[in-house]
Backbone bond lengths (Angstrom), bond angles and torsions (degrees), N, CA, C in turn:
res aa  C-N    CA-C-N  psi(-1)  N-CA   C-N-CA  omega(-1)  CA-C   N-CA-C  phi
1 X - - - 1.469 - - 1.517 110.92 -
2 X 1.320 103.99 -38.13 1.522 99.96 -176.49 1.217 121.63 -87.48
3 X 1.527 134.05 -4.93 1.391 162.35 169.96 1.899 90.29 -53.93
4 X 1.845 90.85 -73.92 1.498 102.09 -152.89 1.426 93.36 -75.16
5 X 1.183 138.26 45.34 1.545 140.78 -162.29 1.948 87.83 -124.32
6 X 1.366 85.52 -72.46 1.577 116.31 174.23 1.443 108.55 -13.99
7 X 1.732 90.46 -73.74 1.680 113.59 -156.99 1.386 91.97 -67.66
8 X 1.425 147.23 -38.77 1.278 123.58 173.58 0.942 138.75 -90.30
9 X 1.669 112.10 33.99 1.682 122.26 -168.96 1.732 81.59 -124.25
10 X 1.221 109.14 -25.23 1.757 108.77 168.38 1.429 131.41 -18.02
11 X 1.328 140.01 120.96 1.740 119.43 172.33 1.378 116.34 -78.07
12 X 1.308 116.14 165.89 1.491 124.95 158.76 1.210 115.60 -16.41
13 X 1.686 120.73 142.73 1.575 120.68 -166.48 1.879 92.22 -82.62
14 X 1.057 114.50 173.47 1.514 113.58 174.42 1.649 113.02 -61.34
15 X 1.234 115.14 -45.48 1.543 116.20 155.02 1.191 141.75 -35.41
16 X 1.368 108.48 -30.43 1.340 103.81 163.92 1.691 122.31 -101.10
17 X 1.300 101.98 -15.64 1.669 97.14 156.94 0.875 138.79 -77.29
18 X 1.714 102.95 -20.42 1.844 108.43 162.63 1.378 105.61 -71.85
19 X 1.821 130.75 -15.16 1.508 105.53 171.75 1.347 121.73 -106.98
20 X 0.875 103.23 5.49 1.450 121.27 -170.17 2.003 99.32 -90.93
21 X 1.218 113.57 -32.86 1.600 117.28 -170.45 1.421 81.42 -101.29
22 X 1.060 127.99 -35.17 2.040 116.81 179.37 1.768 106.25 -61.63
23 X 1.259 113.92 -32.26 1.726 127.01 -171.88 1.670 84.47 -58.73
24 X 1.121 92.33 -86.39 1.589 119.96 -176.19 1.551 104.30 -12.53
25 X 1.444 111.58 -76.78 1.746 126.51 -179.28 1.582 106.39 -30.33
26 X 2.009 110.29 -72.24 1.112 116.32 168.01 1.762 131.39 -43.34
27 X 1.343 110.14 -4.18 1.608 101.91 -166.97 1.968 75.71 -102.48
28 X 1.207 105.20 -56.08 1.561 99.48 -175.11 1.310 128.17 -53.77
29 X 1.346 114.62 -27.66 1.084 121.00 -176.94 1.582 126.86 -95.84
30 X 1.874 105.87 -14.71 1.439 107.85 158.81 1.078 109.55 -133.11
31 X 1.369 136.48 -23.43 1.448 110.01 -171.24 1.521 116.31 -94.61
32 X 1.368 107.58 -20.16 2.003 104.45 164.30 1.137 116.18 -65.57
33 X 1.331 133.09 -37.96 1.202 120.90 -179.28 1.668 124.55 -84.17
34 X 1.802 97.50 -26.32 1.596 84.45 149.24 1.694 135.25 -81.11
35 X 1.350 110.97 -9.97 1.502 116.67 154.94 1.322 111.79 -50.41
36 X 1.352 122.75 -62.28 1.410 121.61 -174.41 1.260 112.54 -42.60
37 X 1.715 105.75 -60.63 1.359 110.45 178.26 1.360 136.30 -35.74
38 X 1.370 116.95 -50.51 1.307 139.14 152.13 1.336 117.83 -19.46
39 X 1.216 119.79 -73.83 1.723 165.23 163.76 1.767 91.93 -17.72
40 X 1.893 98.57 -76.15 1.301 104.83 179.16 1.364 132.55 -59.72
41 X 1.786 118.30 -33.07 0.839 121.06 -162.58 2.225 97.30 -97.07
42 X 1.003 99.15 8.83 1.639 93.93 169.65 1.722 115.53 -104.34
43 X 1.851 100.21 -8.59 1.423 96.46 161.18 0.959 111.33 -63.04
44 X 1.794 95.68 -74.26 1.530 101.05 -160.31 1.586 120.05 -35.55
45 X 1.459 118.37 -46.57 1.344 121.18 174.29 1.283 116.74 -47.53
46 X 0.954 128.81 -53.81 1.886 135.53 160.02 1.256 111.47 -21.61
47 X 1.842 108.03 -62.10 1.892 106.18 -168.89 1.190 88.47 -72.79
48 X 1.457 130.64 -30.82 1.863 105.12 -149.94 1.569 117.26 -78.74
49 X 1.588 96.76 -22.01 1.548 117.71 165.32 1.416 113.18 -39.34
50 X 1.655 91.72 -73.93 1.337 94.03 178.29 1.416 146.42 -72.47
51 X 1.741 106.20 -7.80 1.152 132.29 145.99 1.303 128.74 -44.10
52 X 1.265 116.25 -52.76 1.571 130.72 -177.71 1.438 109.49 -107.25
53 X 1.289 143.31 0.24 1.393 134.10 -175.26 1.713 114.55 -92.18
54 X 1.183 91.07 66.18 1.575 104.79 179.92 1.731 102.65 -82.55
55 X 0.853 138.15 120.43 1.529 146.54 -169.07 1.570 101.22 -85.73
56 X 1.300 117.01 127.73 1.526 115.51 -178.76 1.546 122.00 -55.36
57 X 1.561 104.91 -43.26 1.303 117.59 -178.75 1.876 122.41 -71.09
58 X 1.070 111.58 47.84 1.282 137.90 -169.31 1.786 104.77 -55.68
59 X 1.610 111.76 -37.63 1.452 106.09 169.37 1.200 119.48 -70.60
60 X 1.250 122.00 178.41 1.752 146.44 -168.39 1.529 110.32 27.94
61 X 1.437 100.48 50.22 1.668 112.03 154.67 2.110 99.08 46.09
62 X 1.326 102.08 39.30 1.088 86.52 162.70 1.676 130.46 -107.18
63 X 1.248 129.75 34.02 0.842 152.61 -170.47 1.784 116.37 -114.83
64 X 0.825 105.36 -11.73 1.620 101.72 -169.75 1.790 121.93 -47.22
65 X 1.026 112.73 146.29 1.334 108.92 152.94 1.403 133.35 -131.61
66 X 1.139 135.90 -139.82 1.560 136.05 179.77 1.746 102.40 -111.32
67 X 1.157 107.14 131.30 1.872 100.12 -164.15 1.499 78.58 -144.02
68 X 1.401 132.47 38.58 1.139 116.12 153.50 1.718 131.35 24.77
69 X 1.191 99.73 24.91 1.691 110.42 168.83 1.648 109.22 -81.02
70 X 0.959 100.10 124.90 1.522 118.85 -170.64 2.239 83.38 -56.93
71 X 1.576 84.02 140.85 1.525 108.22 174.79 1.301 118.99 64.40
72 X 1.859 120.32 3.66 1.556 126.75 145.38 0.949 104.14 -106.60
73 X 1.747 86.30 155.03 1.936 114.34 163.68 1.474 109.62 -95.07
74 X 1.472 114.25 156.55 1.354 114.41 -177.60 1.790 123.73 -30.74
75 X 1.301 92.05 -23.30 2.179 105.73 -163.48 1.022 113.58 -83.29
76 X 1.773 100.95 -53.34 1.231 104.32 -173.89 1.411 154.10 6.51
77 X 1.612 130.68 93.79 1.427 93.47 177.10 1.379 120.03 -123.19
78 X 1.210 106.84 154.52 1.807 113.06 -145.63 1.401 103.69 -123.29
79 X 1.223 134.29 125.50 1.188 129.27 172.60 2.349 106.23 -71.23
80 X 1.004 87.41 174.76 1.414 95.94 178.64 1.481 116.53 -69.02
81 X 1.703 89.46 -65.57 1.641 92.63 156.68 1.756 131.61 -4.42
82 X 1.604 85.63 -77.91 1.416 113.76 -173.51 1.467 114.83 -57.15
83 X 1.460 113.36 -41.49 1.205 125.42 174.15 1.567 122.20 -50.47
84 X 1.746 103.35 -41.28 1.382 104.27 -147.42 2.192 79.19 -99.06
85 X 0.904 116.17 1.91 1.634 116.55 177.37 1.117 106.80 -112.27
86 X 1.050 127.24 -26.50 2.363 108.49 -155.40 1.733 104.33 -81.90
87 X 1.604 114.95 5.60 1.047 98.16 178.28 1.595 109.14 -124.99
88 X 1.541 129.30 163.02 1.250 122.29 -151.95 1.634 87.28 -107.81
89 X 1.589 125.43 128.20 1.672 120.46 -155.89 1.755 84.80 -84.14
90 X 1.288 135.36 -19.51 1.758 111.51 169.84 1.231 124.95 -62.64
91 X 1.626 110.91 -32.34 1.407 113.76 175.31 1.578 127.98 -51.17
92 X 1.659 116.84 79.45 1.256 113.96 -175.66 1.810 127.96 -44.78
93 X 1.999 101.18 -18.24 1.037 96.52 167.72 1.630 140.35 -72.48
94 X 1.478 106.12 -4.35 1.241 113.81 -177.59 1.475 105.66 -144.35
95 X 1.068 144.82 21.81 1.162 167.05 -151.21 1.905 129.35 -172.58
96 X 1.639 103.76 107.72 1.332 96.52 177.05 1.562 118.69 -107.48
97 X 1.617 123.61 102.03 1.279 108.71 -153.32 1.868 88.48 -103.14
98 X 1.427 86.38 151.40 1.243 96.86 173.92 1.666 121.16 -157.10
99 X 0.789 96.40 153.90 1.648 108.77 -160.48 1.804 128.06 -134.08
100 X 1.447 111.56 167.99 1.692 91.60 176.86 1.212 108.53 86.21
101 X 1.319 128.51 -157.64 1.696 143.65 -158.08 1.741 90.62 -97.36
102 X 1.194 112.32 -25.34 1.779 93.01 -178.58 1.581 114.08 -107.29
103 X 1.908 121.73 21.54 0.770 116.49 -176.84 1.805 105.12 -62.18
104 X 1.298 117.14 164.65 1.303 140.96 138.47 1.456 147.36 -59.35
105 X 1.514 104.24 86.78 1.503 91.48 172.11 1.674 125.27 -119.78
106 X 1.452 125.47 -159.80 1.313 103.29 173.86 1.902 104.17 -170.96
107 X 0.916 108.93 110.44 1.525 133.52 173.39 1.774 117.28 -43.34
108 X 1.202 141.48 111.08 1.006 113.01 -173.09 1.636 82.38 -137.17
109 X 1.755 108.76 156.82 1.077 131.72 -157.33 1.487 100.06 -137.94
110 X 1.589 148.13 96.68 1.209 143.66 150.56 1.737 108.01 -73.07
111 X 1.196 110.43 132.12 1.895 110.68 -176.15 1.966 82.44 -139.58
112 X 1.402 98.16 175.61 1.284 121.39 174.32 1.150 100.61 -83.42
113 X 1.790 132.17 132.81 1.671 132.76 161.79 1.845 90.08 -79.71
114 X 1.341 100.13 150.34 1.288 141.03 144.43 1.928 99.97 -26.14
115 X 0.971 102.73 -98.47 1.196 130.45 -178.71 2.104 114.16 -41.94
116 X 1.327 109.73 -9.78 1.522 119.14 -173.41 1.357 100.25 100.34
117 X 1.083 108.54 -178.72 1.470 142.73 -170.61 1.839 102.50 33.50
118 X 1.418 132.36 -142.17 1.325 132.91 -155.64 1.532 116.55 -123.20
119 X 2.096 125.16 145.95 1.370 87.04 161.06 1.274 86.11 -126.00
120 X 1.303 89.08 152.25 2.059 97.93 170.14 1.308 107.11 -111.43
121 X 1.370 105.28 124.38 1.692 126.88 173.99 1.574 113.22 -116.88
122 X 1.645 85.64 134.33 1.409 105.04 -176.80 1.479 114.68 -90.26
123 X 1.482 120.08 167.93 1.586 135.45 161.88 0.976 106.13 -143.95
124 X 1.484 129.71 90.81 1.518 111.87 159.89 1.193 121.19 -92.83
125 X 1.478 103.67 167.17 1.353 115.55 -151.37 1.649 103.79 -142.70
126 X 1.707 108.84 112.92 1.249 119.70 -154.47 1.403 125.88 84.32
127 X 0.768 107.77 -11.80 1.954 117.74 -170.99 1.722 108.34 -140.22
128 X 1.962 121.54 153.72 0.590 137.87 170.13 1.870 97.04 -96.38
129 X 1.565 110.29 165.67 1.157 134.11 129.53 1.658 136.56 -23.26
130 X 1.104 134.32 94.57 1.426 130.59 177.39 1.549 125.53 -92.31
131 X 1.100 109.93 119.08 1.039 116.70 -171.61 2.285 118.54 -48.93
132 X 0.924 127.34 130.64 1.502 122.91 -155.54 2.096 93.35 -63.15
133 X 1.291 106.79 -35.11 1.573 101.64 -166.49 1.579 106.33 -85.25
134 X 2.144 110.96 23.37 1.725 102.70 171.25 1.460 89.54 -100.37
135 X 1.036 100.41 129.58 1.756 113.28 164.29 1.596 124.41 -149.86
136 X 1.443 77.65 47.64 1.793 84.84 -163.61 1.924 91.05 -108.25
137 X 1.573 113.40 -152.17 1.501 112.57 155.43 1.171 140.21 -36.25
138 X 1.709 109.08 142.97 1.756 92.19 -177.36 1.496 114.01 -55.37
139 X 1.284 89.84 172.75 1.747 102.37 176.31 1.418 119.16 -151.22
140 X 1.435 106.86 79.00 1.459 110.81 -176.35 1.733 114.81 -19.96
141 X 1.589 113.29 153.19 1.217 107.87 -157.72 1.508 147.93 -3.71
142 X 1.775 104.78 58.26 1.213 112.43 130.06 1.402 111.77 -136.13
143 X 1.823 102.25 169.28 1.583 110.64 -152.91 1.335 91.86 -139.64
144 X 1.185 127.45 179.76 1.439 153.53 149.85 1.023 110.62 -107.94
145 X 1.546 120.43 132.16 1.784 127.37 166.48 1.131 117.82 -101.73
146 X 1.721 131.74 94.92 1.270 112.88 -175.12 1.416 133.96 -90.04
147 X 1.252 127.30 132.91 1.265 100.60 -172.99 1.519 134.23 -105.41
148 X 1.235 136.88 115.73 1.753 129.17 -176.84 1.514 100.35 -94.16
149 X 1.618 79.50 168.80 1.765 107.13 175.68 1.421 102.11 -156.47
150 X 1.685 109.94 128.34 1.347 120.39 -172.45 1.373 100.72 45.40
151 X 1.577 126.63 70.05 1.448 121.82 162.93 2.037 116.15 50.71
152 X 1.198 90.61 17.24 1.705 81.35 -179.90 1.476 89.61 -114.16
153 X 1.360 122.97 171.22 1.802 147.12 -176.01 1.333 91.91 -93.58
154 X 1.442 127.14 121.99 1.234 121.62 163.31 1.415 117.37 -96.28
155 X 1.370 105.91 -45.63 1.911 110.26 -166.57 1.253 99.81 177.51
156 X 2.108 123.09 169.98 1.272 101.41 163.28 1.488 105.44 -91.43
157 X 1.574 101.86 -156.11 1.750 95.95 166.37 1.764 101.50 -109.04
158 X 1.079 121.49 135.56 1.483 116.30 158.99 1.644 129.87 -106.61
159 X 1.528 94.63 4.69 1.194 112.96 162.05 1.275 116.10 -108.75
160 X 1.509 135.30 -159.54 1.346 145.66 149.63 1.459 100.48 -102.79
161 X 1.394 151.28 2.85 1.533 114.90 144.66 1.746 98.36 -117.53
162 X 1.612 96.56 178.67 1.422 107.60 -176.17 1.546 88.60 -150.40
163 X 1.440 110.51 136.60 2.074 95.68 160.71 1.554 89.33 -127.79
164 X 1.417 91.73 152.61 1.280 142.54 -163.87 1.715 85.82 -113.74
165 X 1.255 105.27 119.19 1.728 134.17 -176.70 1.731 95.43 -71.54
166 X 1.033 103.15 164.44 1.828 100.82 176.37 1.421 124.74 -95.47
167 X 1.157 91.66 129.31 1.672 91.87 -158.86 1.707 127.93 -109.79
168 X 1.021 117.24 173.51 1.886 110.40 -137.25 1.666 100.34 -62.86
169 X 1.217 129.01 -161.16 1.209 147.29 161.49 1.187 99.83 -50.26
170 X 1.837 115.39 136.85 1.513 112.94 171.23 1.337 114.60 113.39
171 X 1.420 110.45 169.31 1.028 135.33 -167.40 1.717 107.02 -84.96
172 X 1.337 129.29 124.41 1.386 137.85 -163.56 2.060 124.25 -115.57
173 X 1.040 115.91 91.68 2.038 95.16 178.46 1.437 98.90 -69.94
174 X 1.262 106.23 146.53 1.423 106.96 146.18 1.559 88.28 -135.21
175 X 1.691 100.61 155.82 1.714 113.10 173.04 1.543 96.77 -137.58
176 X 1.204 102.90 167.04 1.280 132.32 -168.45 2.201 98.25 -130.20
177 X 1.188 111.64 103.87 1.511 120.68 153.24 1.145 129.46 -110.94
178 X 1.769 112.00 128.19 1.556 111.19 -165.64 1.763 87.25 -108.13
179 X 1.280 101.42 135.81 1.807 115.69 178.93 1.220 107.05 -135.03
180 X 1.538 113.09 134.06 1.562 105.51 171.00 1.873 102.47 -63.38
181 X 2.007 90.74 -179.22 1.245 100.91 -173.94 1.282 122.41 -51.19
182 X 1.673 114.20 -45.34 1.520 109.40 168.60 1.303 138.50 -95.73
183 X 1.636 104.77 51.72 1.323 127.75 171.28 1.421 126.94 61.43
184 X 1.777 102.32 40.38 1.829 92.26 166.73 1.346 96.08 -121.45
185 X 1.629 107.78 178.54 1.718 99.58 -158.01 1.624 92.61 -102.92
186 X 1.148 96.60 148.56 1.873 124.90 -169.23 1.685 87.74 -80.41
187 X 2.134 101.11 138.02 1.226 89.46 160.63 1.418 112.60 -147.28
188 X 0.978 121.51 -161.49 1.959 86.79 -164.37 1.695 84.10 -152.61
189 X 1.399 127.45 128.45 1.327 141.77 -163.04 1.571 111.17 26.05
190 X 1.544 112.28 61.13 1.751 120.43 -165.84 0.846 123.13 50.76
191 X 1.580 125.34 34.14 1.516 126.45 -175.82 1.290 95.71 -139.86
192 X 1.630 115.67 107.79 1.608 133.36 164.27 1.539 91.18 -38.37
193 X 1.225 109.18 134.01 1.635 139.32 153.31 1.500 109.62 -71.65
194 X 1.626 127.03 58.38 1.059 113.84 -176.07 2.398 91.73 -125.01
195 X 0.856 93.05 146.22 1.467 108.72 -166.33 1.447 112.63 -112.07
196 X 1.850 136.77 107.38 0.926 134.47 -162.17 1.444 96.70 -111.72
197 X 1.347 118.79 152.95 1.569 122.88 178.38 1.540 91.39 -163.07
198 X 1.895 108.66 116.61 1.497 119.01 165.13 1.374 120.42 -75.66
199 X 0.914 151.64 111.77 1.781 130.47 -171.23 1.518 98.24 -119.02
200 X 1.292 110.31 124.41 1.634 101.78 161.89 1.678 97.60 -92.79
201 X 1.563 111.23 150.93 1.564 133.57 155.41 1.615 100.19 -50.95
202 X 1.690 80.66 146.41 1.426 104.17 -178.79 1.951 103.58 171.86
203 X 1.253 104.46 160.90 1.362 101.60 -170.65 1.808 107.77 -89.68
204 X 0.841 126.87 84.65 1.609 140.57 -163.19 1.421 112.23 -75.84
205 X 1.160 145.92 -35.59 1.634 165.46 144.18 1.493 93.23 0.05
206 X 1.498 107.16 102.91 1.149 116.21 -177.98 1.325 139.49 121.30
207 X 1.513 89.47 -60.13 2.168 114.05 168.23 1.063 95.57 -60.92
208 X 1.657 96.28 129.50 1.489 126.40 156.39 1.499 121.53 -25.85
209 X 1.159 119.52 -171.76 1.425 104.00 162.27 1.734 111.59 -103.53
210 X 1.039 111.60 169.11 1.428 132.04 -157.46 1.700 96.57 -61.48
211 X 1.533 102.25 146.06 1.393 114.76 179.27 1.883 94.34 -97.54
212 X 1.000 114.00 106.49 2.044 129.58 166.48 2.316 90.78 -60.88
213 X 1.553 86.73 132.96 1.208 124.62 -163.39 1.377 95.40 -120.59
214 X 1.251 160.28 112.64 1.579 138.44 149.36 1.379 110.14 -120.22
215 X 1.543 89.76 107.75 1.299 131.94 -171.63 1.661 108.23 -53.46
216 X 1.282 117.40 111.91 1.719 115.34 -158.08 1.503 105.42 -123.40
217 X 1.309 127.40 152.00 1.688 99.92 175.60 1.348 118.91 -75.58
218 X 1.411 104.56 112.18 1.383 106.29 169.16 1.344 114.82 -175.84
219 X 1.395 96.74 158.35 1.575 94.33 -157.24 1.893 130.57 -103.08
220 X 1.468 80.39 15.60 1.426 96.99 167.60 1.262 119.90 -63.62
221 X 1.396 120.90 159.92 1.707 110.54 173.70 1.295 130.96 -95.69
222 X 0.896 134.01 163.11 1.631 134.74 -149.05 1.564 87.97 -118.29
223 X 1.496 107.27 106.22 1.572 104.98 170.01 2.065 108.11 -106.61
224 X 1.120 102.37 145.92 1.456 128.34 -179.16 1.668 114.04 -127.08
225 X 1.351 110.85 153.54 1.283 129.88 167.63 1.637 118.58 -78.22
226 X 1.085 124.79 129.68 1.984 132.38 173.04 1.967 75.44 -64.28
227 X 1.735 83.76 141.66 1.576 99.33 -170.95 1.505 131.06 81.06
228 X 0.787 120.43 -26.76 1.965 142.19 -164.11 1.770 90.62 -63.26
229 X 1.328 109.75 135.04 1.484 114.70 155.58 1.139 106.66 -79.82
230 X 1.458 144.46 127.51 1.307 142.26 167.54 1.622 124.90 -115.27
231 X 1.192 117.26 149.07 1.751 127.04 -169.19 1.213 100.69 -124.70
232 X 1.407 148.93 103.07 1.410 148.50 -169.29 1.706 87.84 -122.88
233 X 1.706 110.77 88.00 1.900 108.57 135.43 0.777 161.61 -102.26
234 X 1.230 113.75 163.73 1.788 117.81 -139.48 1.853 86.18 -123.94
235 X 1.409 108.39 97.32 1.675 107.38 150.03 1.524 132.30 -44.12
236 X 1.593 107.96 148.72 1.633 94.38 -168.77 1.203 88.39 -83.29
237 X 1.783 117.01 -176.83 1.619 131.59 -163.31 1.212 120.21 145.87
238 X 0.839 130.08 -130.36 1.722 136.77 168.70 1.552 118.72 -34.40
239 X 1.358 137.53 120.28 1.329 124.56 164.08 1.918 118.88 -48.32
240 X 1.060 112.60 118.00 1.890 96.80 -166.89 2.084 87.73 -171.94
241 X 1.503 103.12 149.97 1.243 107.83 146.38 1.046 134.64 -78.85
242 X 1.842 140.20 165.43 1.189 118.53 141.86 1.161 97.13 -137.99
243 X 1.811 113.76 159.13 1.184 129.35 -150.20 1.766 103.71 -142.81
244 X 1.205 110.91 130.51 1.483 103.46 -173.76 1.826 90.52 -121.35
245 X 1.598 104.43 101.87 1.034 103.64 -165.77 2.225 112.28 -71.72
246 X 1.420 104.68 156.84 1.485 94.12 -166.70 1.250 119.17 111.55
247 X 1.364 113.11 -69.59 1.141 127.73 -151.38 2.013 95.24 -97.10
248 X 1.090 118.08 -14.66 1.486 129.14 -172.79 1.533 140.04 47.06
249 X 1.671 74.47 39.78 1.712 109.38 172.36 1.650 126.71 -74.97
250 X 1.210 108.67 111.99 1.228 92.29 179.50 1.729 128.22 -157.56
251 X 1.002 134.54 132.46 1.741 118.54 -157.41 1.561 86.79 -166.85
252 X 1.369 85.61 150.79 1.552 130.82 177.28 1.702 116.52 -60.22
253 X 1.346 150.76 118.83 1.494 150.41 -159.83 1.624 94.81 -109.86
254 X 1.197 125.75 171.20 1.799 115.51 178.68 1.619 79.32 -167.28
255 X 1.442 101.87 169.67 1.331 123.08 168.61 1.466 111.46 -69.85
256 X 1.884 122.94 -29.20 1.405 125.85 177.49 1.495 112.68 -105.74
257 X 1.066 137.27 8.55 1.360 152.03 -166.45 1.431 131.93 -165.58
258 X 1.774 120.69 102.82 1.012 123.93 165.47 1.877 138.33 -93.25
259 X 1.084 155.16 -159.31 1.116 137.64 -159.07 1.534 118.83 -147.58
260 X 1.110 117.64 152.02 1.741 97.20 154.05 2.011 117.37 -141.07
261 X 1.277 111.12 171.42 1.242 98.50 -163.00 1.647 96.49 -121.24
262 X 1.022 127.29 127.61 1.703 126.86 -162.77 1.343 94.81 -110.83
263 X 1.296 122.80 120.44 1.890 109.33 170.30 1.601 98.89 -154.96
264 X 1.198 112.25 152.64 1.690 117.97 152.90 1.410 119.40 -67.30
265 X 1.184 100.63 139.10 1.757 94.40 -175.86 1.964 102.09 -107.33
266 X 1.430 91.38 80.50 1.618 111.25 -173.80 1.400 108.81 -113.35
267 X 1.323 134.33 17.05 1.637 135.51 131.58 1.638 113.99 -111.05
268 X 1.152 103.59 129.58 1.683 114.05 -177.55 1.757 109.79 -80.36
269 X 0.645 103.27 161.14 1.586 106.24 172.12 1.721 108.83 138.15
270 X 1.600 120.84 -148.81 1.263 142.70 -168.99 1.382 122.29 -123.44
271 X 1.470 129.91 79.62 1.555 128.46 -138.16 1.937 87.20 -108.72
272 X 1.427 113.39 135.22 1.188 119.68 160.87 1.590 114.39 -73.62
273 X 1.049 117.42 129.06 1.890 125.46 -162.17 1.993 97.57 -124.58
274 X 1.148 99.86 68.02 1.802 110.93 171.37 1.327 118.03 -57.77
275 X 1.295 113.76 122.04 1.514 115.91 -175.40 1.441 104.20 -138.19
276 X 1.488 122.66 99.26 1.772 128.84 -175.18 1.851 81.40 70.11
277 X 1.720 98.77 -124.60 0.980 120.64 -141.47 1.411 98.15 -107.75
278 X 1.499 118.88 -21.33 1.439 114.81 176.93 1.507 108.12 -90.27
279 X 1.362 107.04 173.83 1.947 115.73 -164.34 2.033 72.92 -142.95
280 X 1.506 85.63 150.60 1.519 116.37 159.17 1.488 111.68 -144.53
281 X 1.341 115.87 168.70 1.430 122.00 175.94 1.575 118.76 -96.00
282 X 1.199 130.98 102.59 1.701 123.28 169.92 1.111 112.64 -85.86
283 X 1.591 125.23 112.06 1.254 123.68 -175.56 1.642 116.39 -110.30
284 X 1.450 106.53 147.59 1.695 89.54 -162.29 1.605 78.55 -150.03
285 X 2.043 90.53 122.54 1.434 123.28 -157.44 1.506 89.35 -76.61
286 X 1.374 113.95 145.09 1.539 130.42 170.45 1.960 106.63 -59.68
């Protein structure tokens, strides 16, 4: 009795602790780290989705979503203009102004993609990137970049580029709005951080990047090359249109918001370039 007492108070034979600590090794040594893997690789797929899921059909504002910007509805569509004015920049409730060494600014770059249509690349300056799922408290320097086309909400950026698919015949807005995390619009020495760019269509695949124009008062003429990517800006200032006749460019100037007009210069001739009340000549050599 006391033998068979013994033998079952006994431990594991050595055999089974050599497989039992071999189990063990093997679970640690491949299957956690392909768990992790897993884990990681279903983020990244998440942001890159939403990184890259630019929808082709970019006209007739069918894209909208809910961007929780104080004083829109999910549909909304807003010109840039409108954007970078309907709100009063003291109103801390919808407005984060800031100023000094930690103001906010942000660089934006439209170039020709490879592939057609546009990419717009960012630089910000003072601020990181916010991720689209923070929507909690502000958070000093970080922002959301949102981006529209033809007044519709497309997405934010969670990268620094985004392309913009190629889009139909015509004249195109895209804007750029920087908002803190809990959705009021960022403005940087009382000037909304909102970014206007006119683009007319055209087949771009290839052209350099755009020759910057800044459109000054004066009444000399603005000569260009047949072929030339061109950037003609317009500083904010005076309430006034300007109109680059031809080409069927055209946007709104404000005291808080200025513009630019992105086009190929692929008809030659003598284009009237209206700015307020003065006219200049843009001429674009055969």
């Amino acid at each position: 009795m006391g033998r068979a007492s013994a033998s079952r108070r006994r431990g594991p034979a050595p055999s089974e602790v050599l497989l039992t600590a071999t189990m063990r090794r093997l679970l640690t040594a491949t299957l956690l780290p392909l768990l992790a893997g897993a884990i990681v690789l279903s983020v990244l797929s998440a942001v890159l989705l939403r990184a890259w899921n630019v929808a082709p059909q970019l006209e007739g504002g069918a894209r909208g979503r809910a961007t929780e910007t104080p004083g829109l509805t999910g549909h909304d569509l807003i010109t840039g203009y409108k954007l970078a004015t309907m709100f009063a920049v003291d109103d801390r409730g919808l407005v984060e102004n800031v100023g000094g060494v930690d103001a906010l600014d942000l660089a934006v770059a439209i170039t020709p993609a490879i592939e057609g249509g546009w990419n717009v690349d960012l630089e910000p300056r003072n601020f990181a990137l916010a991720l689209p799922i923070e929507h909690a408290a502000h958070v000093p320097g970080r922002a959301h970049v949102h981006l529209w086309v033809n007044g519709d909400y497309v997405d934010d950026f969670v990268t620094p580029r985004r392309w913009v698919p190629p889009l139909p015949a015509g004249v195109h807005e895209i804007v750029l709005s920087v908002t803190t995390v809990d959705h009021r619009l960022y403005a940087r020495e009382r000037v909304p951080l909102v970014f206007r760019t006119y683009v007319r269509s055209a087949d771009v695949r290839g052209a350099g990047p755009a020759r910057p124009i800044a459109v000054a008062e004066s009444d000399t003429p603005i000569a260009v090359q047949r072929g030339e990517l061109v950037r003609l800006d317009f500083e904010m200032g005076a309430e006034r249109r300007v109109v680059l006749d031809g080409y069927g460019l055209d946007a709104q100037i404000g005291p808080v918001t200025g513009a630019s007009f992105l086009f190929l210069a692929d008809t030659p001739g003598t284009f009237s370039l209206r700015d307020g009340a003065r006219a200049r000549e843009l001429v674009i050599a055969p």
